[in-house]
Gaussian input, Z-matrix of N, CA and C with variables (Angstrom, degrees):
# hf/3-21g

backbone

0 1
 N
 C     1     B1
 C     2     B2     1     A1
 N     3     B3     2     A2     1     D1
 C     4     B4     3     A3     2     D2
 C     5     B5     4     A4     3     D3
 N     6     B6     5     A5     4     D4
 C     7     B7     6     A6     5     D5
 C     8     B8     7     A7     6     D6
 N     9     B9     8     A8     7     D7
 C    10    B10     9     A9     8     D8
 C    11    B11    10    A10     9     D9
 N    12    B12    11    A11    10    D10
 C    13    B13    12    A12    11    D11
 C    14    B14    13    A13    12    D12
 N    15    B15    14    A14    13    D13
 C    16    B16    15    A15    14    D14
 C    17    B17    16    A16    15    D15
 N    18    B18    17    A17    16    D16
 C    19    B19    18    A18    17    D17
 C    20    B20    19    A19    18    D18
 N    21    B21    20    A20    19    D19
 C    22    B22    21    A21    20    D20
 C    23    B23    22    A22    21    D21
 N    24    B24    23    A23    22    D22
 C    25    B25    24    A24    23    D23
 C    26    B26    25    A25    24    D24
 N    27    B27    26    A26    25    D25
 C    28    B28    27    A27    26    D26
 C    29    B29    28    A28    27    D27
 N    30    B30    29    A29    28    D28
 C    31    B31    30    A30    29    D29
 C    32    B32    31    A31    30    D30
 N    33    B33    32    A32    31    D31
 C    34    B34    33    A33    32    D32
 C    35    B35    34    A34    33    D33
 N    36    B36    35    A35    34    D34
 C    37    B37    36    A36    35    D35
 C    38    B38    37    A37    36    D36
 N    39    B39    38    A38    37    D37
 C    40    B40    39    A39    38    D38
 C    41    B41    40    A40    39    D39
 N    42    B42    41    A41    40    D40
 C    43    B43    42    A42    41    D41
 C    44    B44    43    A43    42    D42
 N    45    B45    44    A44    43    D43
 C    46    B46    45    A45    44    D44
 C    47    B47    46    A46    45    D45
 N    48    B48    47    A47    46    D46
 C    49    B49    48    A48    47    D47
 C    50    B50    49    A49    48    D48
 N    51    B51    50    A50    49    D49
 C    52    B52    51    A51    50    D50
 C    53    B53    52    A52    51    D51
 N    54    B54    53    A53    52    D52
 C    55    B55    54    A54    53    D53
 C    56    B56    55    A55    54    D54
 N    57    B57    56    A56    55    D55
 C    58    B58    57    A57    56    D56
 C    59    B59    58    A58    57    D57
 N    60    B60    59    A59    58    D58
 C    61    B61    60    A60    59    D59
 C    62    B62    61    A61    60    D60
 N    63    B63    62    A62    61    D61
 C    64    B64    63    A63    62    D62
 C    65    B65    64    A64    63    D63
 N    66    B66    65    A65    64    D64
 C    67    B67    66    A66    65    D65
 C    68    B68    67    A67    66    D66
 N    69    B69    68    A68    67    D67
 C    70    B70    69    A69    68    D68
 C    71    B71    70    A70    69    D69
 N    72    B72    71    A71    70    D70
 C    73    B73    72    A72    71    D71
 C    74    B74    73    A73    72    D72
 N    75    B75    74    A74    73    D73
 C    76    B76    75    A75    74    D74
 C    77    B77    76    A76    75    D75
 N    78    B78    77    A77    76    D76
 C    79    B79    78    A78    77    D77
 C    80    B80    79    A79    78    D78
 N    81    B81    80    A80    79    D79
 C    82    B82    81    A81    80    D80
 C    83    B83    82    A82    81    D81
 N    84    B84    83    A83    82    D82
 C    85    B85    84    A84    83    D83
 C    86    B86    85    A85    84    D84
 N    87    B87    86    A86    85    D85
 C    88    B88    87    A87    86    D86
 C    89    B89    88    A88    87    D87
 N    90    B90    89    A89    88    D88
 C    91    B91    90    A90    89    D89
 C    92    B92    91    A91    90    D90
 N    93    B93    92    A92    91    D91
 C    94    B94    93    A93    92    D92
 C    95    B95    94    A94    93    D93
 N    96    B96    95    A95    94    D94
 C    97    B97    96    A96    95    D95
 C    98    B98    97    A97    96    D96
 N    99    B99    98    A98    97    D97
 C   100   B100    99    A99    98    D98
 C   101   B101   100   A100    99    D99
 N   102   B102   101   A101   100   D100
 C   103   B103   102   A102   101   D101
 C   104   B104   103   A103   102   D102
 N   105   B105   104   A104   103   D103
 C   106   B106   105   A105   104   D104
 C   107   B107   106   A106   105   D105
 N   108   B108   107   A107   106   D106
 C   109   B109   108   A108   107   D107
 C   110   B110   109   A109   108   D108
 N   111   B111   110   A110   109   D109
 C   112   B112   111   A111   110   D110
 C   113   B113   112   A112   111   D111
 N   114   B114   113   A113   112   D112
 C   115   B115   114   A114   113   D113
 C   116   B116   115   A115   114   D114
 N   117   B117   116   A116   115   D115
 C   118   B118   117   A117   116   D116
 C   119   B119   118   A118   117   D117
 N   120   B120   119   A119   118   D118
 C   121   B121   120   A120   119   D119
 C   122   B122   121   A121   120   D120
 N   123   B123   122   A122   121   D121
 C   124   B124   123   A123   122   D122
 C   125   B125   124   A124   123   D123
 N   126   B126   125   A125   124   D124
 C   127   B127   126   A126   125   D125
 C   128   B128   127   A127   126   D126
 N   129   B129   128   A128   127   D127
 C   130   B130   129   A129   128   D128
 C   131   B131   130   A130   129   D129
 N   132   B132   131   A131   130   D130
 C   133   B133   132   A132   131   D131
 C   134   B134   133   A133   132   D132
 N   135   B135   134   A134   133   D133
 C   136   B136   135   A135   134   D134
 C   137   B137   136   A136   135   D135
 N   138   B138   137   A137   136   D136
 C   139   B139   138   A138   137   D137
 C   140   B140   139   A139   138   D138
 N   141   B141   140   A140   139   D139
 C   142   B142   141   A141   140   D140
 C   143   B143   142   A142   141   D141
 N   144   B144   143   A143   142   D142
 C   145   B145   144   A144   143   D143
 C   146   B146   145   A145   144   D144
 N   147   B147   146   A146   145   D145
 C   148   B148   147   A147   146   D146
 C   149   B149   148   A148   147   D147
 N   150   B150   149   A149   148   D148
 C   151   B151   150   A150   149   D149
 C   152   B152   151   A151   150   D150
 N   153   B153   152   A152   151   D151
 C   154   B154   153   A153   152   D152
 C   155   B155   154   A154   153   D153
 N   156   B156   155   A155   154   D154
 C   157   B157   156   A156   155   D155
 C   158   B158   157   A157   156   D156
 N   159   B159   158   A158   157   D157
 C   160   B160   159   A159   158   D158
 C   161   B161   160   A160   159   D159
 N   162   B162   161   A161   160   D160
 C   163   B163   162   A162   161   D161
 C   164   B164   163   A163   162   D162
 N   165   B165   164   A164   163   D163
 C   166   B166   165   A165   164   D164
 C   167   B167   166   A166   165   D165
 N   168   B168   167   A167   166   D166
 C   169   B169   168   A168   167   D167
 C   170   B170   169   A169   168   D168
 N   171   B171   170   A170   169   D169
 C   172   B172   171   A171   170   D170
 C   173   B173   172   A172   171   D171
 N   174   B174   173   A173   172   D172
 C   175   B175   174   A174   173   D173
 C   176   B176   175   A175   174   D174
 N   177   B177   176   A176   175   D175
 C   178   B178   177   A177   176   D176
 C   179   B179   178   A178   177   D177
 N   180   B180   179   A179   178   D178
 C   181   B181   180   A180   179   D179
 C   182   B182   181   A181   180   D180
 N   183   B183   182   A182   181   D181
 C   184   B184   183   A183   182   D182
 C   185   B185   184   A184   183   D183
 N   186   B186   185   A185   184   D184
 C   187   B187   186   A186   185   D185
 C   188   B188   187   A187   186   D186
 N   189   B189   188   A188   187   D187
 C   190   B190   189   A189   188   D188
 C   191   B191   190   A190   189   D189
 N   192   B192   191   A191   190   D190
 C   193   B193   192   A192   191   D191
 C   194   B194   193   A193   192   D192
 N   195   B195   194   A194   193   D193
 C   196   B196   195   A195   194   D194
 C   197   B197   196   A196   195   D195
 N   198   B198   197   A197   196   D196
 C   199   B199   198   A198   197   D197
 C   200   B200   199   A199   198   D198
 N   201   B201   200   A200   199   D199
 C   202   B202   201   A201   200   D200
 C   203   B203   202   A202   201   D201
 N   204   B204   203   A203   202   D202
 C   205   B205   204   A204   203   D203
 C   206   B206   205   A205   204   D204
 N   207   B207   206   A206   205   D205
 C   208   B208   207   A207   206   D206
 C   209   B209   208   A208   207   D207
 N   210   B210   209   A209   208   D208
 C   211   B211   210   A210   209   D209
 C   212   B212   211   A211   210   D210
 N   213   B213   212   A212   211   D211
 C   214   B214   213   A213   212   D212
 C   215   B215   214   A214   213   D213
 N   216   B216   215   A215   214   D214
 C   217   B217   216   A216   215   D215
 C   218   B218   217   A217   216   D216
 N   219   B219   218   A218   217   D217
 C   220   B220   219   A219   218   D218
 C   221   B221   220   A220   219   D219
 N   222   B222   221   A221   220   D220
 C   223   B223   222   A222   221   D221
 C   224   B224   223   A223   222   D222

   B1=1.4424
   B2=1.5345
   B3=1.3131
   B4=1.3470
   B5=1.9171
   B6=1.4645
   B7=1.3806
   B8=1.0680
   B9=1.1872
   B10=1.3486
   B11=2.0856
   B12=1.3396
   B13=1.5419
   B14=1.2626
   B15=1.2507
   B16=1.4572
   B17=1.4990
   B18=1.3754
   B19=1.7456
   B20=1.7390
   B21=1.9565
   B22=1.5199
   B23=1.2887
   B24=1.2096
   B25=1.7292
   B26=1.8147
   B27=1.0475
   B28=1.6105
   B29=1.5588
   B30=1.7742
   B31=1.6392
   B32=1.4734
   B33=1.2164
   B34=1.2906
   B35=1.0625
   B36=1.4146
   B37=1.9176
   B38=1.2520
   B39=1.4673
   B40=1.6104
   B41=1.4866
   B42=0.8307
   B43=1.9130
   B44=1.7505
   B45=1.6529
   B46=1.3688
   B47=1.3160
   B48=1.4403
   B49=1.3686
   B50=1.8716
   B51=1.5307
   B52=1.7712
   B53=1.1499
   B54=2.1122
   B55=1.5330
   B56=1.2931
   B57=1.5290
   B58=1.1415
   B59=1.8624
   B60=1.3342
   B61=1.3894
   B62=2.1417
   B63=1.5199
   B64=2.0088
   B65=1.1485
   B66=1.7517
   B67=1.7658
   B68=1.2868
   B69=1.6898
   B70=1.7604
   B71=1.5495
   B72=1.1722
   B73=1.2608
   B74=1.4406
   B75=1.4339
   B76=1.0328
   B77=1.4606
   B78=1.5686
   B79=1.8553
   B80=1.5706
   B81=0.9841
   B82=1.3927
   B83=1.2874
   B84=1.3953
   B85=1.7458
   B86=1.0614
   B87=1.2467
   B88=1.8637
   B89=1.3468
   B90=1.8286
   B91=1.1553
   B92=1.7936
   B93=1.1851
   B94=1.6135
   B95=0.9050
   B96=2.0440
   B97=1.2481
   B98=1.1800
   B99=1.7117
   B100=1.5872
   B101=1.8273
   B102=1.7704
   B103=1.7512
   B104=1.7093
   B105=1.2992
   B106=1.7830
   B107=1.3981
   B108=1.1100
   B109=1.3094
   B110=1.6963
   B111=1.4561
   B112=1.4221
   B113=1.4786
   B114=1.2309
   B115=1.6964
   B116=2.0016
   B117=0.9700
   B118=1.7999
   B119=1.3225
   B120=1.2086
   B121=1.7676
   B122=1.7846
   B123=0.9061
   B124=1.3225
   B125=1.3095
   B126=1.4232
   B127=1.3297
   B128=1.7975
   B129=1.1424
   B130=1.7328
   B131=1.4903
   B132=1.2566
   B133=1.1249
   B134=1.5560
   B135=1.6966
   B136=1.0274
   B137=1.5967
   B138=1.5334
   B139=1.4547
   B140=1.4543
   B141=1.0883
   B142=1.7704
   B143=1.1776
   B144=1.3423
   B145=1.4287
   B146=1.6243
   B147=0.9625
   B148=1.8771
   B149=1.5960
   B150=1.7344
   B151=1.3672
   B152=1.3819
   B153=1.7604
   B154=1.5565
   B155=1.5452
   B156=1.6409
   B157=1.3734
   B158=1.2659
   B159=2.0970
   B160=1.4839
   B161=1.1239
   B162=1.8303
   B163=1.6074
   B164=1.6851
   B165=1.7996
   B166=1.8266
   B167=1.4605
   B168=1.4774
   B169=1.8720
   B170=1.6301
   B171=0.9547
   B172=1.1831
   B173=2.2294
   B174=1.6649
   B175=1.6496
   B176=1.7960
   B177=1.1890
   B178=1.6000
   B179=1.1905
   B180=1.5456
   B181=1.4000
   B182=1.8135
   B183=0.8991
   B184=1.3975
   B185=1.4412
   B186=1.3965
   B187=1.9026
   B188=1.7215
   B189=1.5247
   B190=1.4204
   B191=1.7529
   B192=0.7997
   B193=1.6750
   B194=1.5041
   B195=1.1324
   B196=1.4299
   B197=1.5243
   B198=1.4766
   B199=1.3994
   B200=1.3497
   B201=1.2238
   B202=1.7884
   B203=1.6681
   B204=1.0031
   B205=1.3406
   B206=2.1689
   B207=1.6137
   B208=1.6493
   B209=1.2221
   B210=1.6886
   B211=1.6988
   B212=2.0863
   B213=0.7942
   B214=1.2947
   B215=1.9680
   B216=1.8399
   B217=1.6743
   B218=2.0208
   B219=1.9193
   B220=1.2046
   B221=1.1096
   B222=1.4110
   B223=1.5413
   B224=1.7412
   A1=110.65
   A2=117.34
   A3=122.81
   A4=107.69
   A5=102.24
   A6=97.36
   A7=113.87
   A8=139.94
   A9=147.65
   A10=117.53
   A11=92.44
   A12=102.10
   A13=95.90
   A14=143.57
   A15=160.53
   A16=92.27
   A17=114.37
   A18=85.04
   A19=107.54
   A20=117.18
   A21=117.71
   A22=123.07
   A23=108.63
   A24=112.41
   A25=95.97
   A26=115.43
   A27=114.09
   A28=109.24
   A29=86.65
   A30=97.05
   A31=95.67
   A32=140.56
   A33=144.05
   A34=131.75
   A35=117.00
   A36=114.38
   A37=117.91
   A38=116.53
   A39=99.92
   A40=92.09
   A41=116.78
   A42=122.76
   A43=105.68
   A44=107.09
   A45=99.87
   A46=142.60
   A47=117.13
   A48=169.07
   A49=85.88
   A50=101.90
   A51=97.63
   A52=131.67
   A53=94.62
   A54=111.96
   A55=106.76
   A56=121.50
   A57=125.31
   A58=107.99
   A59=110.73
   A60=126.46
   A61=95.74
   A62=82.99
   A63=76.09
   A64=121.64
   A65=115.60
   A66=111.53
   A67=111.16
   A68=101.85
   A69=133.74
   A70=80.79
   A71=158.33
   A72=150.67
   A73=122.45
   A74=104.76
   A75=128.93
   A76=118.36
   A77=93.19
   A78=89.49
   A79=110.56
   A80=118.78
   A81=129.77
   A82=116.25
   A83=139.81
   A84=118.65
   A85=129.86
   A86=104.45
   A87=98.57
   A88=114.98
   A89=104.32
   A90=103.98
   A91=109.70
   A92=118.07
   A93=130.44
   A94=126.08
   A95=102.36
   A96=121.94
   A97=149.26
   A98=96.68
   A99=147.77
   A100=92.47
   A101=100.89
   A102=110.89
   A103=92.83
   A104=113.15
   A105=104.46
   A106=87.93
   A107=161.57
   A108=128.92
   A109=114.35
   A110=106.40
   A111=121.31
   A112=91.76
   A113=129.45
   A114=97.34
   A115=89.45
   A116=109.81
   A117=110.55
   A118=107.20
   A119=111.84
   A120=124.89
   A121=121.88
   A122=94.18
   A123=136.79
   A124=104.52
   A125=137.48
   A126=152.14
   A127=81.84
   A128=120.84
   A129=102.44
   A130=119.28
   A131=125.06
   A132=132.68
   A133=108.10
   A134=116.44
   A135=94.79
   A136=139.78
   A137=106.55
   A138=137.08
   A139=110.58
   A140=132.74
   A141=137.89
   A142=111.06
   A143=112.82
   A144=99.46
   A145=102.00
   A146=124.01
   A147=102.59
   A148=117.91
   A149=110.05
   A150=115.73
   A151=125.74
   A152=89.50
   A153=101.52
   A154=129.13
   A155=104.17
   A156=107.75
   A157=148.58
   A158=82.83
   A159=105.03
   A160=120.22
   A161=96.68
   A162=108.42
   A163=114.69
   A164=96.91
   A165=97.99
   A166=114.15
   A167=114.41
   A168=106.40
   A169=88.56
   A170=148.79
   A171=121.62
   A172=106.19
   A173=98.75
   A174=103.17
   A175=105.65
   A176=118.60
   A177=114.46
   A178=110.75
   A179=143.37
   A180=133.56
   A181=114.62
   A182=127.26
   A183=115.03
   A184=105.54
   A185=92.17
   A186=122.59
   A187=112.67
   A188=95.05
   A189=92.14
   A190=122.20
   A191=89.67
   A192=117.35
   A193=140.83
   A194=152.24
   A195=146.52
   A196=103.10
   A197=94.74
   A198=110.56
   A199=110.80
   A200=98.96
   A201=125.14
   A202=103.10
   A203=127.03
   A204=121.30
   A205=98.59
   A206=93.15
   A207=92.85
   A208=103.28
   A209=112.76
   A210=112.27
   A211=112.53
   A212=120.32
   A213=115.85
   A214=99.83
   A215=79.46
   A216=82.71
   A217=132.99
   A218=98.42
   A219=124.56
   A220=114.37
   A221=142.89
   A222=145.74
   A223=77.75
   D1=-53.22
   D2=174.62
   D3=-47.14
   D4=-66.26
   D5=171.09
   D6=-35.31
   D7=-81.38
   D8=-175.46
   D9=-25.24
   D10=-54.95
   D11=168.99
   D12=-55.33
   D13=-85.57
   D14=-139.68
   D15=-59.27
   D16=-40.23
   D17=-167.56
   D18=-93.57
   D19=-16.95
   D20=149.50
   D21=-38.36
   D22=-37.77
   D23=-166.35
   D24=-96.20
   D25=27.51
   D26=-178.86
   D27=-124.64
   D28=-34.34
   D29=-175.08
   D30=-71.16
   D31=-59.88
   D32=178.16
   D33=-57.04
   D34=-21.26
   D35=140.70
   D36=-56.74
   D37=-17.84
   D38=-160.18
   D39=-99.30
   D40=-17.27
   D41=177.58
   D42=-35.76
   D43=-72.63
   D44=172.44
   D45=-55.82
   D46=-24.53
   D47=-172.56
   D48=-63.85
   D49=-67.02
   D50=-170.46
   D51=-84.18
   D52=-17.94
   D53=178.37
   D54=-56.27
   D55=-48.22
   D56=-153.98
   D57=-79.35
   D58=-44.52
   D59=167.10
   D60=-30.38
   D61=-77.96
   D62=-169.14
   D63=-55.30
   D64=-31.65
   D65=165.03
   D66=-15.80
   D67=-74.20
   D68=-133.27
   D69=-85.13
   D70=-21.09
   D71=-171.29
   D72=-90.62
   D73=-28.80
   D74=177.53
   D75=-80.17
   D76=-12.69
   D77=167.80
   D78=-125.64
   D79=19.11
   D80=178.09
   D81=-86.98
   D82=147.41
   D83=161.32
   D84=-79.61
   D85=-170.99
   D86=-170.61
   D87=-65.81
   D88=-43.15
   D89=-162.80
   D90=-76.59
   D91=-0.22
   D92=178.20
   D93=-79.77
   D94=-37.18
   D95=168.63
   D96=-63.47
   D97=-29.53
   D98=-178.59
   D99=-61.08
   D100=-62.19
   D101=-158.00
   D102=-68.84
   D103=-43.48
   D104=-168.41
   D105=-73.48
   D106=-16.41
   D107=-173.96
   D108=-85.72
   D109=-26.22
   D110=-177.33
   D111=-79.28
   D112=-25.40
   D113=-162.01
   D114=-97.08
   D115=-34.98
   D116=164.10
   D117=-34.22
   D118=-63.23
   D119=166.91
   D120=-24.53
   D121=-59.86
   D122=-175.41
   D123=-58.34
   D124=-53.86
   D125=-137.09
   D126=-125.31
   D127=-73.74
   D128=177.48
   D129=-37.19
   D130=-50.80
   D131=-176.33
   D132=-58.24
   D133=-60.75
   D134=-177.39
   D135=-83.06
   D136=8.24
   D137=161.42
   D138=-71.08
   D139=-45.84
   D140=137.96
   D141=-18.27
   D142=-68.54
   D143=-163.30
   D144=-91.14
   D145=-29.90
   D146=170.40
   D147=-39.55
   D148=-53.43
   D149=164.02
   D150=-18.81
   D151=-76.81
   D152=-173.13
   D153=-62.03
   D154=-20.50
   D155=169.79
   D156=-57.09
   D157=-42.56
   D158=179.84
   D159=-106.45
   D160=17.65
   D161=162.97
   D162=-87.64
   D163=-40.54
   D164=175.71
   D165=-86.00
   D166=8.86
   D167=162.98
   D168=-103.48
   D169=8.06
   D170=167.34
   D171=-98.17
   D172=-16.59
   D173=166.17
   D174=-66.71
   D175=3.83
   D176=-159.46
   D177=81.29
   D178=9.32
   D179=174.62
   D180=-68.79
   D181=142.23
   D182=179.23
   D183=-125.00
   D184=95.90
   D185=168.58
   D186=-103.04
   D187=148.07
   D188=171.36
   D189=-105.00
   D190=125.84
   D191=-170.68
   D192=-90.32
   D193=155.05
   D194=158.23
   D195=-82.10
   D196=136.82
   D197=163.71
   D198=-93.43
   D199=121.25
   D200=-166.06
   D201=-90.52
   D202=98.25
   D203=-176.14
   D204=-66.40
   D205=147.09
   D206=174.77
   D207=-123.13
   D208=174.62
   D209=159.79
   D210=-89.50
   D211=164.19
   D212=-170.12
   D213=-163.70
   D214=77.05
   D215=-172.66
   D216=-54.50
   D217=-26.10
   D218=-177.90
   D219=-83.58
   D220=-25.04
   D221=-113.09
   D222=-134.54

């Protein structure tokens, strides 16, 4: 049940989140539209692979990696 709430209350953050995305696109040109979508591209992809990296050095794989600085509010 909790799950369930948690991922309602996720879908409905993202509501404004996309409204605003198609606004701002919708007044942009093509060729503007073209570059922000590639560099979005760009930034997913390479957010992918930070994931996946410091998911297979944590299997014991030994890849070389970016050190991702974090926040660590407790520590």
């Amino acid at each position: 049940m909790q799950g369930g709430l948690a991922l309602g209350v996720l879908g409905l953050g993202t509501i404004p989140t996309l409204l605003a995305y198609g606004t701002v696109l919708g007044t942009v040109s093509a060729k503007r539209r073209a570059s922000l979508h590639r560099g979005l591209g760009t930034t997913f992809l390479l957010l992918g692979h930070i994931s996946v990296t410091h998911e297979l050095i944590l299997l014991g794989f030994d890849i070389p990696h970016f050190d991702v600085p974090f926040y660590q509010p407790l520590a």
